[in-house]
C-alpha positions in Angstrom: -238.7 -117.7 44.8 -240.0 -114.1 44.6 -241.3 -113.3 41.1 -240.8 -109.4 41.5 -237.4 -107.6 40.9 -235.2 -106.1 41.1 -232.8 -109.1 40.7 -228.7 -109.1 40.4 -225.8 -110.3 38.8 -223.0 -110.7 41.2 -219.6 -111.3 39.4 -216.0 -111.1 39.8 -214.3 -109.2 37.7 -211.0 -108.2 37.8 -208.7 -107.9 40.9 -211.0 -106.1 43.0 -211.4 -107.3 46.5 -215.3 -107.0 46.4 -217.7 -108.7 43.7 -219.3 -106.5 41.1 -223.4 -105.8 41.6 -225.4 -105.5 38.4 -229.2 -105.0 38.8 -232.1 -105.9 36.5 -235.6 -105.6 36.5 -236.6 -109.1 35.7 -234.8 -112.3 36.3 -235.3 -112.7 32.3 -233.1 -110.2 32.0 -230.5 -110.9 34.5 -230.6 -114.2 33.0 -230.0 -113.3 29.1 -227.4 -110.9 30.3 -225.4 -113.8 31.7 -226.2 -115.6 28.3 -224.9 -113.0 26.6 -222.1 -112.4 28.4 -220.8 -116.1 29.3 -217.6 -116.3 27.2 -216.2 -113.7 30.1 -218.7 -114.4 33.0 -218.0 -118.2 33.3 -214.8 -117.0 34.8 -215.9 -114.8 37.1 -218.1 -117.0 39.2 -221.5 -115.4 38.5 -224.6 -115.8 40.7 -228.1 -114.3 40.5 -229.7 -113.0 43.8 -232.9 -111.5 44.5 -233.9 -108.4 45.7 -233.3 -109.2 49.1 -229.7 -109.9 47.9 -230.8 -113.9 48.8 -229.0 -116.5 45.9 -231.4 -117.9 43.7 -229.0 -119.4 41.0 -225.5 -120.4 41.9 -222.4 -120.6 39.5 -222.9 -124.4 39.1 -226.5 -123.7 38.0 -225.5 -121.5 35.7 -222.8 -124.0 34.2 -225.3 -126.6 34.0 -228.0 -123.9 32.1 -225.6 -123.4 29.9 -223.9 -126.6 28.7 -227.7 -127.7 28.3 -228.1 -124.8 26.0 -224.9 -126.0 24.0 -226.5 -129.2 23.8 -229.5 -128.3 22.6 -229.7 -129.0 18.5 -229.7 -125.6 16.5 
């Protein structure tokens, strides 16, 4: 897994045909975006891909992430 950015967010949201592209500089911050985010995105089957546009972290991955952080005693 490549350690440099840029890395993206692809999502789809709303009716358009094509999925939306969002880009961040770490995978941190692609990563706390989706956490962020996750009430709407866990609809819109996000991924994360790398610069190269390659998937690093699928939508199941992403469930799993966060149901553990649910889990996870406050």
């Amino acid at each position: 897994m490549s350690a440099t950015g840029p890395f993206y967010l692809r999502s789809r949201q709303g009716d358009g045909p094509a999925p939306v592209l969002e880009q961040f500089a770490t995978l941190d911050d692609a990563l706390d975006a989706i956490e962020a985010r996750w009430e709407t995105l866990q609809h819109a089957v996000p991924q994360v891909l790398d610069g190269r546009k390659v998937l690093l972290v699928s939508t199941d991955e992403l469930v799993r992430m966060m149901e553990a952080e649910e889990d996870e005693p406050a």
